[in-house]
C-alpha positions in Angstrom: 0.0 0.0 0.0 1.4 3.5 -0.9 2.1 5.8 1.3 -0.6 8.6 2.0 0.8 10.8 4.9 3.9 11.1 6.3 5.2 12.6 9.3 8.9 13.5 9.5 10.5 14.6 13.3 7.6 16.7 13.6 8.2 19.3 16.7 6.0 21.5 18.3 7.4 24.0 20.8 5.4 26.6 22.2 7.0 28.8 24.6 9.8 27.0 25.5 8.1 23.9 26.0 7.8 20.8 23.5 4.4 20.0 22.7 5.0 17.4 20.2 8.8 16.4 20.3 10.0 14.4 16.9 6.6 12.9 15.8 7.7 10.4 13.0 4.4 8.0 11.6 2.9 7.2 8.3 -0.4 6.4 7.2 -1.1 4.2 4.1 -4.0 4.4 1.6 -7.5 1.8 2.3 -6.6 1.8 6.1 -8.3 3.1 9.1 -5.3 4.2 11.7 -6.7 5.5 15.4 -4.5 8.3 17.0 -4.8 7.3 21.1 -3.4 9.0 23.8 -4.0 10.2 26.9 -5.3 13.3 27.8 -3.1 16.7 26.9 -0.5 13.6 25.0 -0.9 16.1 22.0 -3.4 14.7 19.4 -5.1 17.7 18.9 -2.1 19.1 18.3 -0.9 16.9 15.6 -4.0 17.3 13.9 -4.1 20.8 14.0 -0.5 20.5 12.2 -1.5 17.9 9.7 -4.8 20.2 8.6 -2.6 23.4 8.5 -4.3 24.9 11.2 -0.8 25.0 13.5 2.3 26.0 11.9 5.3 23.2 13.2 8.5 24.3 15.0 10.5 21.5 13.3 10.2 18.4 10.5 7.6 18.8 8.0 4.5 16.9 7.0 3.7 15.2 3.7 0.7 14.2 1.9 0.5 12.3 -1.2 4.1 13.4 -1.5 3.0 16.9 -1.0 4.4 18.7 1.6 2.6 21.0 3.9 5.6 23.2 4.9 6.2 24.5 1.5 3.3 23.4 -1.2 0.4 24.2 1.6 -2.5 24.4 -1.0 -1.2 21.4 -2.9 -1.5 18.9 0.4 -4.6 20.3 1.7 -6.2 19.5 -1.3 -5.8 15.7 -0.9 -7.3 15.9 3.0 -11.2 16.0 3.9 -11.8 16.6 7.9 -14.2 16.6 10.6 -13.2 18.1 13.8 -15.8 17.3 16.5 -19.3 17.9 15.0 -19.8 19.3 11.2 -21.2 22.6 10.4 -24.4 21.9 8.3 -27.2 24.3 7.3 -30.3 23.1 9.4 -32.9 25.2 7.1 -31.2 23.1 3.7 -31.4 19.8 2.7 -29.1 17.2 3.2 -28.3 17.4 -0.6 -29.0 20.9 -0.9 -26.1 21.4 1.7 -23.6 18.6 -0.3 -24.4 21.1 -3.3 -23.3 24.5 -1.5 -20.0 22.4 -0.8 -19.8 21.2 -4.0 -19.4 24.7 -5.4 -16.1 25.5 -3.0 -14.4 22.1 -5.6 -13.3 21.8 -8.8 -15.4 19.0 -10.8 -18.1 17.4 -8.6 -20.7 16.4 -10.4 -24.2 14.7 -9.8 -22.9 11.2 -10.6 -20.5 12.3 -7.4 -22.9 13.8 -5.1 -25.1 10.9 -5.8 -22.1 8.0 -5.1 -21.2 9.7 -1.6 -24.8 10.6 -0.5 -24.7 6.3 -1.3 -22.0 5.6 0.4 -22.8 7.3 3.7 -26.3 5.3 3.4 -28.4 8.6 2.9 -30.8 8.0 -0.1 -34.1 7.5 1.6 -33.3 11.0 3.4 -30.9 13.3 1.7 -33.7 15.5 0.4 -35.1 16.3 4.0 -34.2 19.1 6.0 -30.8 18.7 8.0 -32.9 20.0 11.0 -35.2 16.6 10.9 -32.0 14.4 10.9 -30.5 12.4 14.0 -26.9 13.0 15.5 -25.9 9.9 13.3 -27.3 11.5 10.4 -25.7 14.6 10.4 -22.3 13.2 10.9 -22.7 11.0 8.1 -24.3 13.7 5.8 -20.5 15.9 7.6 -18.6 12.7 6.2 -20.4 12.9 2.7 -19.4 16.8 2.8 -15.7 16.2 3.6 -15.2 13.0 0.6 -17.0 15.2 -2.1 -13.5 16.2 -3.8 -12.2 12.2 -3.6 -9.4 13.3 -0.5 -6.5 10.3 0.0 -6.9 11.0 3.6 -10.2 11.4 6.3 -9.3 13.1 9.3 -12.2 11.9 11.9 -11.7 13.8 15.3 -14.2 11.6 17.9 -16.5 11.0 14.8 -18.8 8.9 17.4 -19.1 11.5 20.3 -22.8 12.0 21.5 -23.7 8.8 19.0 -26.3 6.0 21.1 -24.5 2.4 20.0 -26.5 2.0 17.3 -25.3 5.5 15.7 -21.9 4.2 16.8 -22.2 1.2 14.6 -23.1 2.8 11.9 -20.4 5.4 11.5 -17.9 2.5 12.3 -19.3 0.8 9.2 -19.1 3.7 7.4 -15.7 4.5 8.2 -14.4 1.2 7.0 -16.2 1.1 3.8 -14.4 4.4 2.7 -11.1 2.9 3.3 -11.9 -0.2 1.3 -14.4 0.9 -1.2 -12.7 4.3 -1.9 -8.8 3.6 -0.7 -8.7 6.1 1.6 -6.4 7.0 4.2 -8.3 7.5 7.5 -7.1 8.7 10.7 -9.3 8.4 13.8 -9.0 10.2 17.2 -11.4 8.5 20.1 -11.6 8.0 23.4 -13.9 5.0 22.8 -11.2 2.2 23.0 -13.4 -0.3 22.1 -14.8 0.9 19.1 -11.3 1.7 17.8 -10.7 -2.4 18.6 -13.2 -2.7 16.0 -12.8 -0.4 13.6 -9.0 0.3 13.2 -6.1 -1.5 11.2 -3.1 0.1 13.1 -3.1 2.2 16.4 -0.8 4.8 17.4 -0.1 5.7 20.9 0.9 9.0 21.7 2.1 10.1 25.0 3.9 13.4 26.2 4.2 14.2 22.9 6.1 11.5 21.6 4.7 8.4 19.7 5.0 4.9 21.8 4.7 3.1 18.8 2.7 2.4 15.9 1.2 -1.3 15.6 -1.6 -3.6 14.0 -4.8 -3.5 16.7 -3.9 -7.2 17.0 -0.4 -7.0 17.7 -1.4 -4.3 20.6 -3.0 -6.6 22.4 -0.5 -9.6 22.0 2.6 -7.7 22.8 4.5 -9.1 25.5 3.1 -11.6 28.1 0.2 -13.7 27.9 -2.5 -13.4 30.7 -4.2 -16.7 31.9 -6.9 -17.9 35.0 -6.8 -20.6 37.0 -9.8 -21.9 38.3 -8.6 -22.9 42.2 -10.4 -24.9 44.8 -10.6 -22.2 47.6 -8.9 -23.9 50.4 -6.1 -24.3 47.5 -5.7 -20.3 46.8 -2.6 -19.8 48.5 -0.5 -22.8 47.8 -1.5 -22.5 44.1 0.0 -18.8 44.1 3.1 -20.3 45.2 3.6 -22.8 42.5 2.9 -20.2 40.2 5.2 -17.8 41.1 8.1 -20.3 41.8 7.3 -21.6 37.8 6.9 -18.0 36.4 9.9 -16.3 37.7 8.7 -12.6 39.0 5.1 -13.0 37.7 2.3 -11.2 39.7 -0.6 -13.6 40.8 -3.9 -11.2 41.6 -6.8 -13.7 43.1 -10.2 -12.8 42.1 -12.5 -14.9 44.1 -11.7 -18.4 43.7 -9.6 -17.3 40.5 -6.1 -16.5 40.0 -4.8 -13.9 37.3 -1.3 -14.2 36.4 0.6 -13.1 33.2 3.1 -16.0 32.1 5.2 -17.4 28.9 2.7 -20.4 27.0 5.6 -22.7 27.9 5.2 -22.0 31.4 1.7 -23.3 31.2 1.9 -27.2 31.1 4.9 -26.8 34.2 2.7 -25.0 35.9 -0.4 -27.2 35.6 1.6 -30.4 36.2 3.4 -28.7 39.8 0.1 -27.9 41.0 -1.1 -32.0 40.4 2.0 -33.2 41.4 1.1 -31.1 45.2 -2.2 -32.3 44.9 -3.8 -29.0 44.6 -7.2 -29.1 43.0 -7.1 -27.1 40.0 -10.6 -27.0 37.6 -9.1 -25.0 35.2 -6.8 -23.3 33.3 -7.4 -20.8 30.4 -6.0 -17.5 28.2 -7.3 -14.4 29.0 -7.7 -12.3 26.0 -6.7 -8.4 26.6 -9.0 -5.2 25.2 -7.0 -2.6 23.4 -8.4 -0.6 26.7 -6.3 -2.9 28.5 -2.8 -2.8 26.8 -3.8 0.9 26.6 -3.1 1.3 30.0 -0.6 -0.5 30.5 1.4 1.3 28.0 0.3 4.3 29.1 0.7 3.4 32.7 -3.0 3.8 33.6 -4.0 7.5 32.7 -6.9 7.8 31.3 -7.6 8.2 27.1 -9.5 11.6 26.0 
């Protein structure tokens, strides 16, 4: 997949103090990438910088090949955005609005309007008033609006903010038929850490103004050590701990009622179940916990909270 954006030892330093210090991430075309971090980590920021709204201190930005330092107009016009909630006019129609928008581009015609207002799954209502139309609608009618000039990149900031889970599952569906169906770029900022499980290829964790690392949603929550319960017979709690932290050298064992959480190697596992038989400890069970990207979030991030 070619590259769409590119960040290169991107710096932001406001008086004296980095903001964003060496930012260095790419972005390819037909995936969705989520921007995480906790709060005042700088995504904002970085938005801001990649939307030429905030000049950089240092490194410069590209997209499509384009840079935003020194061929502004030329970058811009390959990005469509959403910051928050999109300005509509409530007294319009939904398609009389994606006309007033199409007048601001260069060679939109019907055949587009009427692709996008299909592809944001607005047909049965895009010639109501905007002021008759749910949350959900009007963020998908602000998607339609932002795609209208075919842009390489989507720049979603919380697109599902204020959405019920049924508005949420829509937009997520939406969001990942433009990166297939149109080979888009799109770059999601949330503090919904589930949804971004479900709707993202790759997440980025930013904190302090400097990126973690960049990784597939899958390999996020595989990194490191496994996490596994063992079903204990209560009188057996204790002893059980001990075996388990004699087999995994250094391992934490947290009991949860008559559970035990403990984070171990997968070759650990059969030593550890055949200690505990051998000291007749009564064991029911022994099974894989499987982690939430909420979970890897903070442990990465050591516990502070995602806005």
């Amino acid at each position: 997949m070619s590259v769409v954006v590119q960040l290169e030892n991107v710096t932001k330093t406001i008086k004296g103090r980095k903001i964003i210090d060496s930012l260095h991430f790419s972005v390819h075309e037909g995936e969705v990438f989520g921007f995480l971090g906790p709060n005042g980590a700088g995504k904002t920021t970085t938005i801001r910088m990649i939307v030429g709204l905030m000049k950089m201190s240092e490194g410069d930005i590209f997209i499509s090949g384009h840079s935003v330092r020194t061929h502004f107009e030329d970058a811009i016009d390959n990005v469509g955005a959403i910051v928050e909630n999109p300005e509509l006019y409530k007294f319009l129609s939904g398609y009389e609005n994606l006309k007033q928008y199409a007048r601001m581009q260069k060679g939109i015609t019907k055949q587009r309007l009427d692709k996008v207002v299909e592809l944001v799954g607005l047909t049965d209502r895009i010639h109501d008033k905007v002021k008759t139309y749910s949350l959900g609608m009007r963020q998908r009618l602000g998607i339609a609006q932002s795609i209208l000039h075919r842009p390489k990149v989507l720049i979603l900031d919380e697109p599902t903010n204020g959405l019920d889970p049924a508005g949420i599952k829509e937009i997520r569906q939406y969001i990942r038929d433009l990166a297939e169906k149109e080979d888009m770029a799109v770059i999601v900022s949330s503090h919904l850490l589930s949804e971004m499980e479900m709707m993202c290829d790759r997440i980025g964790i930013l904190q302090k103004g400097k990126m973690i690392g960049v990784q597939s949603v899958r390999g996020w929550m595989e990194d490191g050590l496994e996490t596994y319960c063992a079903d204990v017979e209560k009188n057996d709690l204790a002893a059980a701990a001990m075996c388990i932290k004699e087999t995994a050298s250094g391992t934490n064992v947290k009991q949860e009622g008559n559970h035990l959480l403990f984070s171990a190697e997968r070759s650990d596992i059969p030593v550890i179940i055949r200690l505990l038989a051998e000291r007749g400890l009564s064991v029911y069970e022994v099974r894989k916990v499987s982690k939430s990207l909420e979970d890897r979030f903070l442990e990465i991030t050591g516990q502070q909270e995602v806005v």
